[in-house]
GUTI-853473 format. One record per residue (C-alpha): x, y, z. Coordinates in steps of 0.05 Angstrom, whole numbers, plus 5000, padded with zeros to 4 digits. Layout:
N
XYZ;...
% end
This chain:
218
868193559054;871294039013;875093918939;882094288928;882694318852;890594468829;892494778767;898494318729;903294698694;906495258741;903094948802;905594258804;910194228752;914994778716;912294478644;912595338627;919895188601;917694748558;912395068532;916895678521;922395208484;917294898433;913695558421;920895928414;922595348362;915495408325;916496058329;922796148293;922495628242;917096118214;921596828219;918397088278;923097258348;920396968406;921497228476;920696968549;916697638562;912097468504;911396828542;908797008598;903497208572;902296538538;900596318609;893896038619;891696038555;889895498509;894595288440;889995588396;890296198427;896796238436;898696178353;894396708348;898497118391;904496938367;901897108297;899897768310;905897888344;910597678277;904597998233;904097338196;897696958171;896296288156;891095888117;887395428168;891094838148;897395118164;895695298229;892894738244;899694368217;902894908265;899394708325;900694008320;908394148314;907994528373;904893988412;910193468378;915993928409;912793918471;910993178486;918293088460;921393528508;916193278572;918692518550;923392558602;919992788658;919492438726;918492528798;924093108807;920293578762;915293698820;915894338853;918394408927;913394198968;908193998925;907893278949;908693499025;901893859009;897793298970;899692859029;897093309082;890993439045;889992669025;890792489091;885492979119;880792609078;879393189027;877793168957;882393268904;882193498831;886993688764;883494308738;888594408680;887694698605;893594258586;891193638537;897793248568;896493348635;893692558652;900892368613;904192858655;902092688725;902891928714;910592018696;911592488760;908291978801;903092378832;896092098786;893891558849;892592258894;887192608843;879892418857;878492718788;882493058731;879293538685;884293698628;883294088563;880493448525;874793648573;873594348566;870794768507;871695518539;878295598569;880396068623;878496568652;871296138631;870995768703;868295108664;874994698682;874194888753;866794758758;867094118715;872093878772;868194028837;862393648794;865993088786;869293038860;862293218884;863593728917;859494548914;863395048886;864195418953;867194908979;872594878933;879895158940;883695308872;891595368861;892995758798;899396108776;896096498722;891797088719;886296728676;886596148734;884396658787;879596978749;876396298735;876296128798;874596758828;868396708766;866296068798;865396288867;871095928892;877296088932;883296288893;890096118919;896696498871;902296168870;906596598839;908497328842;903897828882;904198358839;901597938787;896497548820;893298078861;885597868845;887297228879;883497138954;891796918978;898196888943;904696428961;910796498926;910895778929;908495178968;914695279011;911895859036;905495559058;904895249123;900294609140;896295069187;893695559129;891294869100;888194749165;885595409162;882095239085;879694649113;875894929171;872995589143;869195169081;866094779125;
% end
């Protein structure tokens, strides 16, 4: 048995534009520009974090209960803009590959750092194929800390090396890399060269290099 643990946002879901529209909009209500390369590097890494960034970027500083005010507007923006969300937000091919894997009788897991993510996958439709779902209400060390991803093969039962991560960010790989597990990119190559194999997207990745997951854990 082996557990395949998926990343949410980027992996099954393009939720990165909405990140990027309520961070743009926190962003500039407080004077500071806001770009989609400064974004990117948002990626992976938890809400706290990310005002920190975003602070040192617009050399601002806040008392802690403004920031904390700060986050919370972010994450009102956000759950406003992911309202709407249904089944057509999942990314080509995701479903083809949950199937597959579902119906080889493999384990499944959420290993996500979003605190929205249970929300999320129950309006896309897709919640009855996880065996377990480790979100950041669950975490206290996020990414590249391989906690998420180790919390997840715990709760599917299922050892570390035997477990198969997809993860669109850098600090994703690294975790799972950090966890003695194999790291699948799904992204750009370039970008995600410490993963183990990298897909543009699921589109590019045939049933048979499941197969081949499948087989060489056991």
């Amino acid at each position: 048995m082996n557990g395949f643990i998926f990343d949410l946002d980027g992996v099954i879901v393009d939720t990165a534009k909405y990140h990027y529209q309520a961070w743009k909009q926190l962003a500039n209500n407080i004077g500071i520009e806001f770009s989609l390369e400064q974004n990117e590097q948002l990626k992976g890494v938890s809400r706290v974090e990310s005002l920190k960034k975003i602070l040192h970027w617009g050399q601002k500083t806040l008392s802690d209960d403004e920031f904390i005010t700060l986050m919370a507007e972010k994450n009102n923006h956000y759950l406003s803009f992911i309202e709407t969300m249904d089944e057509n937000e999942v990314l080509p091919d995701v479903s083809k590959v949950l199937n597959y894997i579902s119906a080889k009788n493999q384990k499944i897991a959420l290993g996500s750092a979003s605190k929205n993510a249970v929300g999320i996958l129950d309006k896309v439709h897709l919640t009855h194929f996880f065996d377990a779902i480790v979100d950041g209400n669950q975490v206290t060390h996020a990414k590249p800390d391989p906690e998420v991803f180790l919390k997840a093969a715990q709760k599917m039962k299922v050892e570390p090396k035997k477990c198969i991560v997809f993860e669109d960010a850098v600090a994703g790989i690294q975790a799972a890399n950090a966890a003695s597990m194999i790291s699948v990119g799904i992204g750009d190559a370039h970008v995600l060269h410490e993963a183990d194999y990298v897909f543009k997207d699921f589109t590019k990745m045939s049933l048979e290099f499941i197969d081949q997951l499948i087989n060489q854990k056991k």
